[in-house]
N, C-alpha and C positions, 0 to 999 in steps of 0.2 A: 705529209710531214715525214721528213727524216726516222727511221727507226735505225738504233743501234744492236749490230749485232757482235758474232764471236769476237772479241778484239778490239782492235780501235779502226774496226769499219762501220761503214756507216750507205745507206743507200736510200733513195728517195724516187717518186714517182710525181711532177707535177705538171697540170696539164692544164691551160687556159684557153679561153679563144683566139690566141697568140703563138701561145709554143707548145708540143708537148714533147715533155723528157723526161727520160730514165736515167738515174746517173747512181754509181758508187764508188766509193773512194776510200783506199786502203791506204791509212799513216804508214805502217810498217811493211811496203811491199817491194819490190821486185824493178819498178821501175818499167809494168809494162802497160802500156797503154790502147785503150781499143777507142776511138773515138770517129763519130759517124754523124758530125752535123753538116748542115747545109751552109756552110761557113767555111770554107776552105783554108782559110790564114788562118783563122780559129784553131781548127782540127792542129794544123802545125805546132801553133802556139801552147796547145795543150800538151800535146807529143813531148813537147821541149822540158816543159812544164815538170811533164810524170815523170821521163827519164832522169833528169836532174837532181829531184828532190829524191827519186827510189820508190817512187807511190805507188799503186795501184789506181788507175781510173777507168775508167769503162760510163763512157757517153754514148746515149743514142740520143736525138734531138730535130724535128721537126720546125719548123718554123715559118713565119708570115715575110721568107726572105723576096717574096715578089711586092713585096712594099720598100724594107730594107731589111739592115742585117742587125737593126738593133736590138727588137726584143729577142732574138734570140740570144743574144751576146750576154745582156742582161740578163736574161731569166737563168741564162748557166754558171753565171756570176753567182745569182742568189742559191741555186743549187748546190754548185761546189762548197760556197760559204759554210750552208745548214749543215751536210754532212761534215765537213770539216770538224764543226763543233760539238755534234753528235758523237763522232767517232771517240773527240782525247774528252768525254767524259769527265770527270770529276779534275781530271789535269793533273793528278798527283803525281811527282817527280822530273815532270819537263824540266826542262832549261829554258823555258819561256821566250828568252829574247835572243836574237841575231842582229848577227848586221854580215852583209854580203856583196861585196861588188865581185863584177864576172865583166869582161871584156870581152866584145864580138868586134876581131879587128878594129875597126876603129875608133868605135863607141865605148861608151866605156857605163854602165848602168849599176844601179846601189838599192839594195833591196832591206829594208829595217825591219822587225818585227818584234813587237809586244805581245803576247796572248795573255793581255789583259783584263777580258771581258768588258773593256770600254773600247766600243768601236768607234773609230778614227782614222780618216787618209790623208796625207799629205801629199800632192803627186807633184813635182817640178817634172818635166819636159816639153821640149821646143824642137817637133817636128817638123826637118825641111820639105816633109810633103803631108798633104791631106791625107792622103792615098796611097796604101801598098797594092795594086793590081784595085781590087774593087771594096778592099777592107778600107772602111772610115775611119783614120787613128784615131779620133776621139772616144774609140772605142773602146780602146783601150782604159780610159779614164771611165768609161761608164764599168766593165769587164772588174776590175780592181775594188773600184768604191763600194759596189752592192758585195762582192767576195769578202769586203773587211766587217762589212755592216754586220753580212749575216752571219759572220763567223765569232762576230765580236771580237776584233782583235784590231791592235793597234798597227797601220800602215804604213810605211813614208817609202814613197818610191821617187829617188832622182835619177832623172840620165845627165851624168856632168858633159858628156861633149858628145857628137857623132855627125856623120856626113848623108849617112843610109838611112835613110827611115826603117828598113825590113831591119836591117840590122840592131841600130838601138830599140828596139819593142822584144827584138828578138834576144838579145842581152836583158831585159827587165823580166821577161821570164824564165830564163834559165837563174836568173839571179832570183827570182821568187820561187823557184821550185828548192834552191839550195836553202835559202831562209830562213823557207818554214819545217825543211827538212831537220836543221840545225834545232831551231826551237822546240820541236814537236819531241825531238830526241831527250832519251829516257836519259838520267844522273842519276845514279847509283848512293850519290851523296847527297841528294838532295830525302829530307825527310816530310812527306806529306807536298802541299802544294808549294811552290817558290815564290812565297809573299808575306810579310809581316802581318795583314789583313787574318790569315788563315783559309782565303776563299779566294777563287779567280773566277 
């Protein structure tokens, strides 16, 4: 399980007969990224990911990739998620929600976010190919859903148009890094949690 430390980091250790990994994940960072899975579009996609939003990440990650590439994909889905939530703590003074579209040439992709503590994903896209080199897009959709579950937070990811498959995935996460970057960011104005309830 996730433990919180100095900040709004957060790091975890979880290790099955399927994957095992180490991961931590810094809200307020730098935007540098150390990522070592056996996942190579992954690795990228996280890259994209850290740099964009300004995060700290740091993945090591193992995996049963001579089967496929899915439980890994998933098990750092649910990892990212834990720490995620771990890290913004009790959520007092976020700005909660975004909305973000980011364009890669010719795609064009829209990243939503509530950190609402009711986890939810919406995902619209319609990839011209199954396949980026040996990544499954469907991957993508697994990669996302367990991210929003375990993070508890509300998701809607659309890509409105694109031609490239690399390129639309690759616009949905730099548009998730900016997001949740937005969201996670501290309001000065804002007193206590940003919710009528009194609780997120």
């Amino acid at each position: 399980m996730a433990e919180q430390e100095n900040g709004r980091i957060s790091s975890i250790a979880r290790k099955t007969n399927e994957t095992d990994i180490q991961l931590s994940f810094g809200v307020d960072g730098t935007g540098k990224a150390e990522i070592e899975t056996d996942v190579p579009f992954l690795n990228h996609m996280l890259d994209l990911f850290t740099k964009h939003g300004q995060f700290d990440l740091k993945v090591e990650a193992k995996g049963d990739v001579d089967i496929d590439d899915h439980h890994t994909v998933e098990d750092i889905g649910i990892c990212l998620g834990q720490t995620l939530r771990e890290a913004l703590g009790d959520k007092k003074g976020i700005k909660r929600y975004a909305s973000v579209f980011v364009p890669m040439d010719e795609a064009l992709a829209q990243v939503v976010i509530d950190i609402s503590n009711r986890p939810h994903f919406e995902y619209r896209a319609q990839y011209p190919s199954q396949q980026v080199g040996s990544f499954s897009t469907e991957l993508v959709h697994e990669f996302l859903w367990k991210l929003a579950l375990e993070a508890r937070i509300t998701l809607h990811v659309i890509v409105h148009y694109g031609q490239n498959t690399h390129h639309m995935i690759e616009a949905v996460f730099k548009a998730l890094g900016r997001a949740l970057d937005e969201a996670t960011s501290i309001d000065p104005r804002v007193q206590g949690v940003p919710s009528t309830k009194g609780v997120l």
